[in-house]
C-alpha positions as CSV (number, residue, x, y, z in Angstrom):
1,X,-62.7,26.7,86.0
2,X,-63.0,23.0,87.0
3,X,-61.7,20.2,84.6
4,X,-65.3,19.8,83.3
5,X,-66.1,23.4,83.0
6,X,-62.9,23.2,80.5
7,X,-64.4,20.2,78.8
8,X,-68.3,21.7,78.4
9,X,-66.9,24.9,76.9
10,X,-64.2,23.5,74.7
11,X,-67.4,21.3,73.5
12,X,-69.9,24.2,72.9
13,X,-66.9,26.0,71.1
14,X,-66.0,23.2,68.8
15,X,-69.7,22.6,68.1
16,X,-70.0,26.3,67.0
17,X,-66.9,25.6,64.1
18,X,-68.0,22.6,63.5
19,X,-70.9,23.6,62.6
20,X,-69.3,26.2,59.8
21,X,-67.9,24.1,56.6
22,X,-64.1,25.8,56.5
23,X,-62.3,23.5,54.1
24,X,-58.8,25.0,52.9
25,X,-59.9,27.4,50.3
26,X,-62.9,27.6,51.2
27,X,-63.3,29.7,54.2
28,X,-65.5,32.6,53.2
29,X,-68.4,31.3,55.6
30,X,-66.2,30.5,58.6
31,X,-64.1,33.9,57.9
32,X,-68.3,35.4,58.1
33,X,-68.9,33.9,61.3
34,X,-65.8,34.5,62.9
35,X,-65.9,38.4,61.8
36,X,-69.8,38.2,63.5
37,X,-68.7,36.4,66.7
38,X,-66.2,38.4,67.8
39,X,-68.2,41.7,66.7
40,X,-70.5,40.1,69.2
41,X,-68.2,40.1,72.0
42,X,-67.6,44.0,71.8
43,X,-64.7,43.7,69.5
44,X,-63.7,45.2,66.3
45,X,-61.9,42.6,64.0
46,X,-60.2,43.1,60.4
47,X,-59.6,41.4,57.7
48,X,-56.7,42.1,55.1
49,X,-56.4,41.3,51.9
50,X,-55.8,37.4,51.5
51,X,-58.6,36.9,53.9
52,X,-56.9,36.5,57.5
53,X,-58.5,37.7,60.4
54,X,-56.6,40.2,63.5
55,X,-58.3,41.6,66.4
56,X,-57.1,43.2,69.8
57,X,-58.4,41.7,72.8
58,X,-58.3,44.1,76.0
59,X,-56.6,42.1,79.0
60,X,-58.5,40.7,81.8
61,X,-58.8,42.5,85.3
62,X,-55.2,42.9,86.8
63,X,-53.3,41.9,84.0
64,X,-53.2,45.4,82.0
65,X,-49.5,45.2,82.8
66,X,-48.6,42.5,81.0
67,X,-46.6,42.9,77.7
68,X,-48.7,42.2,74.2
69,X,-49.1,38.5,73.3
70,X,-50.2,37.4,69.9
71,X,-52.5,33.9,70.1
72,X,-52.6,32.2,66.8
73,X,-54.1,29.9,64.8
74,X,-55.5,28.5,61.2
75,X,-59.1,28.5,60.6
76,X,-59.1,25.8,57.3
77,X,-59.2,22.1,57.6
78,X,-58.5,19.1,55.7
79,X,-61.7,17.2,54.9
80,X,-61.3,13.6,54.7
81,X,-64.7,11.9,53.8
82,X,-65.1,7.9,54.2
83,X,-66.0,5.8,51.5
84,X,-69.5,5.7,50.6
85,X,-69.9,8.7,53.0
86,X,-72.8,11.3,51.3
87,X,-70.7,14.8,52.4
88,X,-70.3,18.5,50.8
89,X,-67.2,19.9,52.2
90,X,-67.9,23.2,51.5
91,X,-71.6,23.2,52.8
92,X,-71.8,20.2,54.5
93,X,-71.6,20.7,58.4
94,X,-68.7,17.8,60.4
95,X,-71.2,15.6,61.8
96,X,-69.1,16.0,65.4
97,X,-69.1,13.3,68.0
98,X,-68.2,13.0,71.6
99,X,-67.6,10.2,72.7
100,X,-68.2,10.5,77.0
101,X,-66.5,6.8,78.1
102,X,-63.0,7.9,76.4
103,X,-63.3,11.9,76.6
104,X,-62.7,12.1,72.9
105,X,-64.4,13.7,70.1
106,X,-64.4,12.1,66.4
107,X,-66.3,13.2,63.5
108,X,-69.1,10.4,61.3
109,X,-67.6,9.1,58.4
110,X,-65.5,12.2,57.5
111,X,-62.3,14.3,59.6
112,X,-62.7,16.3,62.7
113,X,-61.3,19.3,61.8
114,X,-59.6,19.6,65.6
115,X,-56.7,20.3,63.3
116,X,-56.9,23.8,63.7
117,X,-60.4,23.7,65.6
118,X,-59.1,23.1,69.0
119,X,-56.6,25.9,68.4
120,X,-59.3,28.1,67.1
121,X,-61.2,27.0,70.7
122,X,-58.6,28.3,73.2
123,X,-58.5,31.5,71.1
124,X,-62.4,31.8,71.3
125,X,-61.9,30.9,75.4
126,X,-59.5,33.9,76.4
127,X,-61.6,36.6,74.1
128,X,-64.6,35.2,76.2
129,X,-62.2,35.9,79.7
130,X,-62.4,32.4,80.5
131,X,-58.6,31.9,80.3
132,X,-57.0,35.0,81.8
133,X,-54.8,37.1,79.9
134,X,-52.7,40.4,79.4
135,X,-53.3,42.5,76.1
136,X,-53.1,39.7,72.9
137,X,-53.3,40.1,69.8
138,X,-55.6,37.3,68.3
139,X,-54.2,36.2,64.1
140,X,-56.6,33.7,62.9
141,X,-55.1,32.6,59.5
142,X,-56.2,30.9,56.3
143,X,-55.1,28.5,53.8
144,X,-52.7,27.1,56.0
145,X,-53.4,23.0,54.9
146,X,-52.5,24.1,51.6
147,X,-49.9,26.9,50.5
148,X,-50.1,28.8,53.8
149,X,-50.5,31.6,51.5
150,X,-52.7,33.2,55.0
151,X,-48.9,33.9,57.0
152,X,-47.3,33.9,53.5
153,X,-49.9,37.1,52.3
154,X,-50.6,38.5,56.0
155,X,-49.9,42.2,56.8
156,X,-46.7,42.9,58.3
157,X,-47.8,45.7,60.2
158,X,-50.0,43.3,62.0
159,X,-46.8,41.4,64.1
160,X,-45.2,45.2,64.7
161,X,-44.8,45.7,68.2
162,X,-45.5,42.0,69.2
163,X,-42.8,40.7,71.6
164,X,-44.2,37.3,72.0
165,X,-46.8,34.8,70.2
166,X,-48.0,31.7,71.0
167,X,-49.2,29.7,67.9
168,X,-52.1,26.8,68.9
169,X,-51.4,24.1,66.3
170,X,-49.3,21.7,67.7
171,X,-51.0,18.0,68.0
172,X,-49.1,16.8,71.5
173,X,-49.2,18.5,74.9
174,X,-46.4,17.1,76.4
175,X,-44.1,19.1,73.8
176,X,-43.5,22.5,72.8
177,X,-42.5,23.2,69.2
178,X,-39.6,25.4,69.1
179,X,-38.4,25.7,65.3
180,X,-39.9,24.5,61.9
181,X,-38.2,24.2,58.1
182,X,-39.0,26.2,55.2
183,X,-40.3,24.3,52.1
184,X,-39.6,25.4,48.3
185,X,-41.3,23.1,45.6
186,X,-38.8,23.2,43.1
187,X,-40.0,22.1,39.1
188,X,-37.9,21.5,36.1
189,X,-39.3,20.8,32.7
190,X,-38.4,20.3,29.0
191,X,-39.9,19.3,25.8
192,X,-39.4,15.9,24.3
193,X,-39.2,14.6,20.7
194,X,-39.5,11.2,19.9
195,X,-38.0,8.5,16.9
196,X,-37.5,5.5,15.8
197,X,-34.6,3.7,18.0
198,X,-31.6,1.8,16.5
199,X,-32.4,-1.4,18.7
200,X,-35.1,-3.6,18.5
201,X,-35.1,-5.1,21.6
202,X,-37.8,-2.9,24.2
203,X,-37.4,-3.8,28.2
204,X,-39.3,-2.3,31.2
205,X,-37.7,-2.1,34.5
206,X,-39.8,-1.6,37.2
207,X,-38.8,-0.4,40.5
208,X,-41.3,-1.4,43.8
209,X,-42.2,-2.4,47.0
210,X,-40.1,0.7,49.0
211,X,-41.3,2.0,52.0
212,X,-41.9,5.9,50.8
213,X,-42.9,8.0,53.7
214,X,-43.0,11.8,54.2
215,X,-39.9,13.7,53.4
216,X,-39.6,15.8,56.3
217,X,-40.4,13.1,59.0
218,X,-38.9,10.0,57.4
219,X,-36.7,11.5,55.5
220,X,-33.4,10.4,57.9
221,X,-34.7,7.0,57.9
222,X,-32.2,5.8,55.3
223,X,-34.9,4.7,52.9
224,X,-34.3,4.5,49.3
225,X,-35.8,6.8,46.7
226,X,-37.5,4.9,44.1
227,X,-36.5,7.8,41.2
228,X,-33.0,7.9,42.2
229,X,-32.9,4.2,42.1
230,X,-33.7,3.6,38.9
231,X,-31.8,6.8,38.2
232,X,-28.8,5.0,39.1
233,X,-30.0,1.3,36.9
234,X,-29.7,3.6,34.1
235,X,-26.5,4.8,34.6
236,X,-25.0,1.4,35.6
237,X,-26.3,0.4,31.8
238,X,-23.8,3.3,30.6
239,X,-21.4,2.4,32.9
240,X,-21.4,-1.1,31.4
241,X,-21.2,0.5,27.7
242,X,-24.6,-1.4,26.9
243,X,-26.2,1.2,23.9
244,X,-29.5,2.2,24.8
245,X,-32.7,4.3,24.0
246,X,-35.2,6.1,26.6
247,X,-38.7,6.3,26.0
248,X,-40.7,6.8,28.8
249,X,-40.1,7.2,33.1
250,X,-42.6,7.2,35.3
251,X,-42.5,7.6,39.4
252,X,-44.0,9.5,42.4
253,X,-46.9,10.8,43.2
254,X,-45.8,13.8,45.2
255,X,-43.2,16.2,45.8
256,X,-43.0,15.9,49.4
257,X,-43.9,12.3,49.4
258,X,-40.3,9.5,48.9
259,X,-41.4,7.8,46.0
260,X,-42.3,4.5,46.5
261,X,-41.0,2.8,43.5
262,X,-40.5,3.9,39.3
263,X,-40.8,2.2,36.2
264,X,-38.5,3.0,32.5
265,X,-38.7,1.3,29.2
266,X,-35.8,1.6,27.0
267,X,-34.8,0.1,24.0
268,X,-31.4,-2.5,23.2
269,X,-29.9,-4.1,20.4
270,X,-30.9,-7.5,20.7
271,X,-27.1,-8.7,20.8
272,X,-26.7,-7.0,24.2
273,X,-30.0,-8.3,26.2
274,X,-27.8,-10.7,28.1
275,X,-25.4,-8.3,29.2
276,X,-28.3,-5.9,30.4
277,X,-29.8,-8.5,32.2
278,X,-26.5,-9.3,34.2
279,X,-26.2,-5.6,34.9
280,X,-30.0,-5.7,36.4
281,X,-29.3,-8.6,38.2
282,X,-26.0,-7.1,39.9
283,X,-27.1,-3.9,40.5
284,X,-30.0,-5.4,42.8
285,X,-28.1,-7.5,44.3
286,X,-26.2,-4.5,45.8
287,X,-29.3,-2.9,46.2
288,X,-30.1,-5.5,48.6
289,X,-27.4,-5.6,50.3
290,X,-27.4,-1.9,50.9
291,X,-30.5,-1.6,51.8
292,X,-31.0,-4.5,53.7
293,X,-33.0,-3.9,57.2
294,X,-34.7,-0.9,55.7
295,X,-35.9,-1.7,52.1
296,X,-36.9,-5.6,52.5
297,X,-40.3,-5.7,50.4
298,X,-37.9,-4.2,47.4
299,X,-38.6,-6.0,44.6
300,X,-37.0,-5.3,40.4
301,X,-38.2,-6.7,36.9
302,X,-36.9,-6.3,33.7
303,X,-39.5,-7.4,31.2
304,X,-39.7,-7.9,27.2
305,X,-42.0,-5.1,25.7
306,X,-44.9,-6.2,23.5
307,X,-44.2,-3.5,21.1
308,X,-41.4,-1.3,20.3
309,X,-41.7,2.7,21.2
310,X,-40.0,5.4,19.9
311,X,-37.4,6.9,22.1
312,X,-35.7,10.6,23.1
313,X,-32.8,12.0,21.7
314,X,-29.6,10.9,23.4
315,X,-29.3,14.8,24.5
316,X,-32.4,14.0,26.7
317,X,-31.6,10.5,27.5
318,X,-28.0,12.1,29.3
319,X,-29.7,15.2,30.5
320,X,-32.4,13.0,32.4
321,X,-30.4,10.5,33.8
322,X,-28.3,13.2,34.9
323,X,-30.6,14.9,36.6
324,X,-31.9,11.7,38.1
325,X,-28.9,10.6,39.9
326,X,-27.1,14.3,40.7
327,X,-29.8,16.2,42.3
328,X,-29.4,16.5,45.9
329,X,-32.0,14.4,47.8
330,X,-32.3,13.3,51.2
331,X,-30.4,14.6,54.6
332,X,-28.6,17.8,53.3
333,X,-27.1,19.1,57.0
334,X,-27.8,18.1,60.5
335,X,-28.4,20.6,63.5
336,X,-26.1,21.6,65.5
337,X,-28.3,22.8,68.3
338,X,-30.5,19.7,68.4
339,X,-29.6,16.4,68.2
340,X,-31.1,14.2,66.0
341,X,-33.0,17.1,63.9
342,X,-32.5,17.0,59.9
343,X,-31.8,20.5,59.4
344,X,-31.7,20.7,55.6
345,X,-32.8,17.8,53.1
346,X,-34.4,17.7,49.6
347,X,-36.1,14.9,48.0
348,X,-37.0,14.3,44.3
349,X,-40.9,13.6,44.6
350,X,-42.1,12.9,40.7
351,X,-39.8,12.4,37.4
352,X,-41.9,11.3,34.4
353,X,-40.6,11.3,30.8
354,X,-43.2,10.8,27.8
355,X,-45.3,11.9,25.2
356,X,-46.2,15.5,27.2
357,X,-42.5,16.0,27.7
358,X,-40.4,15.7,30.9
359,X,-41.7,16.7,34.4
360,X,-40.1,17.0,37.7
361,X,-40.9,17.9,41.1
362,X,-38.5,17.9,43.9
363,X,-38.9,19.6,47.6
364,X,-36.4,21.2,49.9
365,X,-36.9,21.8,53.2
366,X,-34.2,23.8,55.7
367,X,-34.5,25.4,59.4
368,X,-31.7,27.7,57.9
369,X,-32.3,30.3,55.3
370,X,-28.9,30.6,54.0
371,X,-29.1,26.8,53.6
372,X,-32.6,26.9,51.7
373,X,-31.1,29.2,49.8
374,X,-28.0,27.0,49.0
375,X,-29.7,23.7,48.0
376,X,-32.5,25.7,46.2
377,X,-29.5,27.5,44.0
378,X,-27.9,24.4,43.4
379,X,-31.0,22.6,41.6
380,X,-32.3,25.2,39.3
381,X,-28.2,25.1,38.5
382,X,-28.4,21.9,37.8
383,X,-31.6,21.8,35.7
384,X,-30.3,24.7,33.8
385,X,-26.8,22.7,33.4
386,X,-29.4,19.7,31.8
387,X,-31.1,22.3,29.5
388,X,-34.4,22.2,31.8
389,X,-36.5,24.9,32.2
390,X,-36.9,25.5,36.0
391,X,-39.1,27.2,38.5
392,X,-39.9,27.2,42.5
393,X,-42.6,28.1,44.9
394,X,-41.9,29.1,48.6
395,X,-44.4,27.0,50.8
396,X,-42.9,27.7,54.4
397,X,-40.0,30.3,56.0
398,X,-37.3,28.9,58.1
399,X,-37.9,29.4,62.1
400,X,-34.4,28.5,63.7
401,X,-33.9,27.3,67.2
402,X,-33.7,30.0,69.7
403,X,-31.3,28.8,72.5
404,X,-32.5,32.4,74.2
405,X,-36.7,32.2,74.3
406,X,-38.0,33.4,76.9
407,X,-41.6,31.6,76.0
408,X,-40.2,28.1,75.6
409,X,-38.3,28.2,78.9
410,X,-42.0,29.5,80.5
411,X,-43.8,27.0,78.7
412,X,-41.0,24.5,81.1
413,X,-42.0,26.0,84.0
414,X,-45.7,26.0,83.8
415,X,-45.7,22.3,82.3
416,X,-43.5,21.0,85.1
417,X,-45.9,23.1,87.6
418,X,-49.0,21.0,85.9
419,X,-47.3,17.5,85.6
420,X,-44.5,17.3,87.6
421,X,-42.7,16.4,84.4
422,X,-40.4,17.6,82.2
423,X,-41.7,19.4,78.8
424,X,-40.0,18.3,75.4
425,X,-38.5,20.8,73.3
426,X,-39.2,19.5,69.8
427,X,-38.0,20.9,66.4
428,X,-40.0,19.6,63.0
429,X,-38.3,19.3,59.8
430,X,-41.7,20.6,58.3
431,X,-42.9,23.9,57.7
432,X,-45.4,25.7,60.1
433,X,-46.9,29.4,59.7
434,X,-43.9,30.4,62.6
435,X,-41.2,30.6,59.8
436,X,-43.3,33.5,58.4
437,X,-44.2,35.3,61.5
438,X,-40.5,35.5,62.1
439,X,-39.2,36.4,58.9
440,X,-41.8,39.0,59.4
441,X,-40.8,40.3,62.6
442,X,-37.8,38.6,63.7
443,X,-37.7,40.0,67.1
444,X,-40.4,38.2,67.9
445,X,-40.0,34.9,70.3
446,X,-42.2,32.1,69.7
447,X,-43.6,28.5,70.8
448,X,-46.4,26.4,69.6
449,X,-48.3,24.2,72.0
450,X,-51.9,22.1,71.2
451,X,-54.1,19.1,72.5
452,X,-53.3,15.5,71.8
453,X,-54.9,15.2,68.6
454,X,-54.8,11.6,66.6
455,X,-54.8,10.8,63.1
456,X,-55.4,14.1,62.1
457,X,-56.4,14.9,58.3
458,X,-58.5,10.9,58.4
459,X,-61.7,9.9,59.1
460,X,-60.4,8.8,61.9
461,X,-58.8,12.1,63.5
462,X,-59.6,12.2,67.4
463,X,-59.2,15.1,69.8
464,X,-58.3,14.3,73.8
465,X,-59.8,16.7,75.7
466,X,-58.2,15.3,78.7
467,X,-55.8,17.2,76.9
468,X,-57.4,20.0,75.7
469,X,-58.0,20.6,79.5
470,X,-53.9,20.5,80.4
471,X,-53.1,22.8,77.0
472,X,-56.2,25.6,78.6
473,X,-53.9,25.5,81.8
474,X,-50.8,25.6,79.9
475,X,-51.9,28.9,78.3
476,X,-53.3,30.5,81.1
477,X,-50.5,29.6,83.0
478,X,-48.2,30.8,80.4
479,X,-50.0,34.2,79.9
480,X,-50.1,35.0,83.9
481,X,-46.1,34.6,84.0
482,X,-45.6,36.7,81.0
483,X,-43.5,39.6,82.3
């Protein structure tokens, strides 16, 4: 097919999605069409019992001899709607648009979707024979944007007897993904009782201006946690034997978010408000100084309270500020097989302490199972050690580097074939549905490859499909050396 054969299909195909609402959670309808489309290609496909979708797709003329190949991909979306934008997610079609100057498509006032829709494209291609193949395997998956409870609930039997998959949701085509994290959400929780405090002097200290960022790609970028922060004011008040009383902490929004700042009020005798102050002012001075190049919109208050709150017990007060500022957060391990890759890291994403009790959320992330399981240990010890109850949620497996694949050092070839260039072999310290597939068959060797596709999960996502053209020929190109 000629470049703008590539481009007209990967259109019509988009269009058909598109057309489909499929936001995460929601993807009865696109699940319906899906099972329909494919019937309608002379294919049986079936659905298990969390809702994902397998089908076998016969290989093309001449290629009967090549080994099975899964294709994969997700078939939810995140829906970002503009302001002021009139838009049903879950029966509102994306209003798609192509723009023909830049070869791009964008989406009116709400996200594109091409986040797994262009994935979900190249699948549709090689069941229609336009990309040439051996015997595949096709895995459409749901719920991936959310819990990836799809991989996390999919049928093991499914991945038996696959030697090779090639999952479609990577957003650069001049990579190849070749190892993710797993994820755990870990919560800790108590119940909090409240009296009247021996001081009578109430302060708020307020934490702000810190960068944040996400905690698996920023989370080497030396930037201060807002939580642990004013974790550590508090214990630099004990630390200067000032007697205080805790009534409320507040900071973060989410678990796998750095906070961005946090804010405490406590209460003093007014005898030691001085003192307090010169330990505020100290401790940001070396927060400065620490941070300086990184954190330079940082900014700390310590205000007068209008009224006086009641406060913890002082069994609380320890146990929170001890949890505050000995949980493990940020780089845990670097790789040793690729440099410049967090391997293992955790990050404290909310602690708030008032009326409803206390409540915290923290999330791990590791390439290395025994590691996950390490840091994952070592928190619920430590909440226990506070008197917290404690909990966690898997959200991704661990899919280590393979120094061995087979697929990664084809995906090489065929790129440099294309381009004349050389591929980049790129780990994420964030959790794809490959961590699944291999815990579920760990014999199984793995990339993930995709189209250029910008901003993805905003209104102002775009898909390349300049790009979408070079990823085709990647996986045809891929599939025909498969051996």
């Amino acid at each position: 097919m000629t470049d703008q054969e590539i481009i007209d299909c990967s259109l019509e195909l988009f269009s058909l999605l598109a057309a489909v609402p499929h936001p995460s959670l929601h993807e009865e309808k696109i699940a319906a069409f899906l099972m329909k489309w494919v019937g309608e290609q002379g294919i049986s496909p079936v659905r298990d019992k969390v809702g994902n979708i397998m089908f076998e797709v016969p290989a093309t003329a001449g290629m009967e001899n090549k080994p099975l190949c899964a294709l994969q991909g997700h078939i939810d979306m995140v829906v970002a709607v503009a302001d002021g934008k009139d838009f049903d997610p879950e029966n509102d079609p994306i209003p798609v648009v192509y723009h023909e100057d830049t070869r791009t498509l964008t989406a009116d006032g709400t996200s594109l979707g091409a986040d797994d829709g262009a994935g979900c494209v190249l699948i549709m291609a090689a069941v229609q024979g336009k990309i040439a193949h051996g015997p595949l395997r096709i895995l459409l998956t749901v719920d991936e944007e959310d819990t990836m409870s799809g991989a996390m609930g999919m049928d093991a039997s499914w991945l038996e007897g696959v030697p090779c998959l090639i999952n479609l949701d990577n957003e650069a085509t001049g990579e190849v993904l070749v190892s993710s994290a797993a994820g755990d959400d870990i919560f800790a929780s108590a119940t909090a009782e409240f009296s009247d405090p021996e001081g009578s002097l109430a302060l708020t200290a307020a934490l702000s201006g810190l960068q944040g960022g996400h905690s698996g790609v920023e989370i080497n970028k030396g930037r201060l946690n807002g939580l642990i922060g004013m974790g550590l004011f508090l214990k630099a008040l004990d630390k200067a034997g000032i007697r205080w009383d805790l009534a409320s902490f507040d900071g973060g929004t989410a678990s796998n978010a750095i906070p961005t700042g946090a804010v405490c009020t406590f209460v003093i005798h007014v005898e030691d408000r001085e003192a307090t102050e010169q330990v505020a002012y100290t401790y940001f001075m070396e927060l400065q100084e620490q941070y300086a190049g990184i954190e330079d919109s940082m900014a700390f208050s310590l205000t007068e309270a209008e009224t006086i709150p009641q406060t913890v017990s002082e069994t609380l007060k320890n146990n929170a500020v001890r949890y505050l500022t000995e949980i493990i957060d940020g780089v845990y391990t670097m790789s040793a097989e690729v440099e410049g890759l967090v391997e293992s890291s955790s990050n404290l994403g909310i602690f708030r302490l008032n009326r409803d009790g206390l409540y915290a959320r923290s999330f791990l992330r590791s390439s290395s199972g025994a590691l996950e399981l390490e840091i994952r240990n070592t928190q619920l010890a430590l909440a226990a050690a506070c008197g917290f109850e404690a909990a966690w949620q898997k959200t991704s497996d661990a899919w280590p580097v393979d120094p061995g694949s087979r697929m990664t050092k084809l995906a090489g070839e065929v790129y440099s074939e294309l381009t004349g260039k050389v591929i980049v072999e790129r780990a994420v310290h964030a959790g794809l549905e490959c961590g699944t597939f291999k815990l579920l068959n760990p014999a199984v060797d793995m990339i993930s490859i995709g189209p250029d596709i910008h901003d993805p999960h905003t209104v102002y996502e775009t898909l390349d499909l300049d790009s979408m053209v070079l990823t085709w020929r990647l996986l045809e190109g891929i599939l025909a050396k498969l051996d």
